[in-house]
C-alpha positions as CSV (number, residue, x, y, z in Angstrom):
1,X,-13.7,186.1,65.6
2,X,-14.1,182.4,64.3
3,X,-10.8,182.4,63.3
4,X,-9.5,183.4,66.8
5,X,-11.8,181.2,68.4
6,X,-10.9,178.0,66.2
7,X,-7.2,179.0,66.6
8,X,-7.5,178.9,70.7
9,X,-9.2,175.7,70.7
10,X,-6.2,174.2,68.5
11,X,-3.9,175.7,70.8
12,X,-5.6,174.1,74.2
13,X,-6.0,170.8,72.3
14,X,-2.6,171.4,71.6
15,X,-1.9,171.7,75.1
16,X,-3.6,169.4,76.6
17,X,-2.1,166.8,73.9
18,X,2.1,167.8,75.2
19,X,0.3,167.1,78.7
20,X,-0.6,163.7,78.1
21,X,2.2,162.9,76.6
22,X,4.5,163.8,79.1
23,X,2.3,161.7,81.6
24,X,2.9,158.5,79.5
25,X,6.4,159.5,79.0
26,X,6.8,159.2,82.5
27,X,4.7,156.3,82.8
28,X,6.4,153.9,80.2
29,X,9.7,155.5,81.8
30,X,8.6,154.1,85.3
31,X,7.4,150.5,83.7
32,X,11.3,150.2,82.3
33,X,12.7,150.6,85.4
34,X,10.0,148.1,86.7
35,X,10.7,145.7,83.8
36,X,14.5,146.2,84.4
37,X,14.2,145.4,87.9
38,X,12.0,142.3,87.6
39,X,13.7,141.0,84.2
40,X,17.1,141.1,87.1
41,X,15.5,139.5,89.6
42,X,14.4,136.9,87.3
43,X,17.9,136.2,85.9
44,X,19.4,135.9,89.4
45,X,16.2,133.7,90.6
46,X,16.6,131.1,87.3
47,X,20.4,131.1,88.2
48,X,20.1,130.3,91.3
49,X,17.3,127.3,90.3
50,X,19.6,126.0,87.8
51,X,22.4,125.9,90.0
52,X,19.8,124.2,92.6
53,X,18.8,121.6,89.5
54,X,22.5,121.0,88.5
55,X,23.7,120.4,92.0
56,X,20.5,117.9,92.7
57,X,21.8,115.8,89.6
58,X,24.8,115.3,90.8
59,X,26.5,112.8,93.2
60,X,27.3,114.0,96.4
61,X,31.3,113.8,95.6
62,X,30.7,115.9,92.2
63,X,28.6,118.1,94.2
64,X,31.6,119.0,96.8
65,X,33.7,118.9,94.0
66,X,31.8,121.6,92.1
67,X,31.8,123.7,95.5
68,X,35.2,123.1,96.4
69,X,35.5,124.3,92.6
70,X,33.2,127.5,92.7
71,X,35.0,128.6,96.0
72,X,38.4,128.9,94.6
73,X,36.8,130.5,92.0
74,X,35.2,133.4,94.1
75,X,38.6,133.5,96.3
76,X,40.7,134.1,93.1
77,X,38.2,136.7,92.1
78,X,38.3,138.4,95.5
79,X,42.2,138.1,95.6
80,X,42.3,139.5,92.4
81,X,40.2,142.6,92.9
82,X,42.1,142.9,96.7
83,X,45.2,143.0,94.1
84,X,44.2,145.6,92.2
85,X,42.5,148.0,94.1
86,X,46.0,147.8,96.5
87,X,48.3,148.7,93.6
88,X,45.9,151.1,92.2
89,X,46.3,152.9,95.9
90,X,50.4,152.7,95.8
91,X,50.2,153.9,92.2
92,X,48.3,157.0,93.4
93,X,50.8,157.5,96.4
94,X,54.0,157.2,93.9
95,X,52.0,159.7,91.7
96,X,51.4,161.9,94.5
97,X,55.0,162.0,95.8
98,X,56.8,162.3,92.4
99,X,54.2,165.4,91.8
100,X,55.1,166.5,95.4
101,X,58.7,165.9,94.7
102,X,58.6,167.8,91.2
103,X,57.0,170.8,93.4
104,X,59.7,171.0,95.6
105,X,62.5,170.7,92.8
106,X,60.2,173.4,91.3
107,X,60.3,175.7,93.6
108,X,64.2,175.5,94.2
């Protein structure tokens, strides 16, 4: 009867042990998403300062000049992306109508 006894006990200790570690599973689960989030937010915030810094440094002409500079930069970017994702859409279209056309030829 000791035996049994002993050999419940282990079992709820046991228990109670898989419990508490699935808590602080989920708890040092939730802090990484928290860290992940703040470590992001920090990046962008010390970018954005540093850009702030560099531009304060500057004369007023390098200053536009950098803009004028980081515009044309994003505007390629954009333009580039607009590119893409438009010939990806005509490449599905050509795809669509030569498995379309290879249907009707198909079923001839």
């Amino acid at each position: 009867l000791g035996n049994k006894g002993a050999s419940r006990e282990l079992k709820e200790r046991l228990d109670r042990a898989e419990v508490r570690v699935a808590q602080l599973t989920r708890r040092l689960e939730a802090i990484g998403g928290e860290h992940r989030k703040e470590l992001a937010m920090l990046q962008a915030e010390h970018e954005r300062l540093s850009l702030n810094l560099k531009m304060m440094h500057l004369t007023h002409d390098d200053a536009t000049e950098v803009m004028r500079l980081e515009i044309g930069d994003a505007t390629r970017e954009a333009a580039a992306r607009a590119s893409a994702e438009r010939d990806e859409y005509w490449r599905r279209i050509l795809d669509e109508e030569r498995e379309c056309h290879a249907n009707q030829i198909e079923s001839v």
